[in-house]
C-alpha positions in Angstrom: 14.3 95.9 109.3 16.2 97.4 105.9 17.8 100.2 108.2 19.1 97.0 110.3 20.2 94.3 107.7 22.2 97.5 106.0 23.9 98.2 109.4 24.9 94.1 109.3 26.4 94.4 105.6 27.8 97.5 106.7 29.6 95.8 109.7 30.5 92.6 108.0 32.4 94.6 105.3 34.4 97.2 108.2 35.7 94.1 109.6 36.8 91.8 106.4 38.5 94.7 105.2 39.9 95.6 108.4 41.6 91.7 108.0 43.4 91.9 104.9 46.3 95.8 105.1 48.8 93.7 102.8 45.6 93.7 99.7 44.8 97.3 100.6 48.4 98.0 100.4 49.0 96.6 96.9 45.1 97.8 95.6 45.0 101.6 95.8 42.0 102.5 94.2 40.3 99.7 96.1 41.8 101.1 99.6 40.7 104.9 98.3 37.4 103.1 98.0 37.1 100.9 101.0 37.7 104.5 102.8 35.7 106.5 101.2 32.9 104.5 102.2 33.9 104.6 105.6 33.2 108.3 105.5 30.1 107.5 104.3 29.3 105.1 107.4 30.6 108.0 109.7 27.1 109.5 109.1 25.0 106.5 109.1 23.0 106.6 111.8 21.8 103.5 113.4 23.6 102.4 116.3 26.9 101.5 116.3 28.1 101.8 112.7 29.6 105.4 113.0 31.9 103.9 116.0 32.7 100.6 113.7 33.6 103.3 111.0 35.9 105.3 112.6 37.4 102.5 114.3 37.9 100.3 111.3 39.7 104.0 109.7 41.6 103.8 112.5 43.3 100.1 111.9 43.2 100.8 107.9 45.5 104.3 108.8 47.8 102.6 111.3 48.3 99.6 108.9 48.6 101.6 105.5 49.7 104.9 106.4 52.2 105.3 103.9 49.9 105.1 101.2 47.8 107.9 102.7 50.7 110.4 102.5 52.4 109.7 98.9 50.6 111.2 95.9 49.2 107.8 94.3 49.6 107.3 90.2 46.4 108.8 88.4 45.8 110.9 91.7 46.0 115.1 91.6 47.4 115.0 94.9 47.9 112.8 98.5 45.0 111.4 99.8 45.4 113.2 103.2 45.1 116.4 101.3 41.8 115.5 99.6 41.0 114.0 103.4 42.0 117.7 104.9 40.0 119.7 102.8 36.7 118.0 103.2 37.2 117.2 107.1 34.5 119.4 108.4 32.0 117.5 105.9 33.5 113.8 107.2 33.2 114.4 110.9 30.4 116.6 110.5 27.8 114.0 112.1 30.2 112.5 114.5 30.3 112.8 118.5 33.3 113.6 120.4 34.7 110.5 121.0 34.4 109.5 117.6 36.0 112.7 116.3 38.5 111.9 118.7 39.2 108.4 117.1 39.1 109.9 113.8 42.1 112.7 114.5 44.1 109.8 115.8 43.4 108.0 112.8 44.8 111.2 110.6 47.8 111.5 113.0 49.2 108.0 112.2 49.1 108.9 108.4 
């Protein structure tokens, strides 16, 4: 029952902040944030929060790509180059499709 109201938080949080790119936009370190736990969900395991994760990545990099690719202030470099070097790790417990999704996700940055 914990595993399963954790999935719910999970997915009630990928979709409000998949509502709101114009806050992410202007709240960097929340954005950095609000992704970095979606890597986190790409390895959860109970059903149907990995495919919620990537998807959710997908509308956060089509709707704030330009954030992704710019070094941010108080950052050592672009977030797709921290995203690059620690690829294997992200995708590491994802399926194919999922990869897939995720690699589209990185190409609209």
């Amino acid at each position: 029952r914990g595993k399963e109201n954790k999935a719910v938080i999970a997915s009630n949080i990928m979709y409000v902040v998949g509502q709101y790119p114009r806050f992410l936009k202007a709240h960097w370190r929340f954005l950095r944030t609000v992704v970095h736990k979606l890597f986190e969900f790409m390895h959860e395991t109970f059903p149907g929060v990995q495919d919620m994760a990537v998807d959710t990545f997908l509308k956060i990099a089509k709707q704030c790509k330009e954030k992704f690719v710019v070094q941010q202030a108080g950052e050592p470099q672009s977030f797709i180059k921290e995203m690059q070097a620690d690829i294997h790790k992200i995708t590491l417990d994802l399926d194919a499709d999922q990869k897939h999704v995720f690699y589209e996700a990185a190409a609209h940055m």
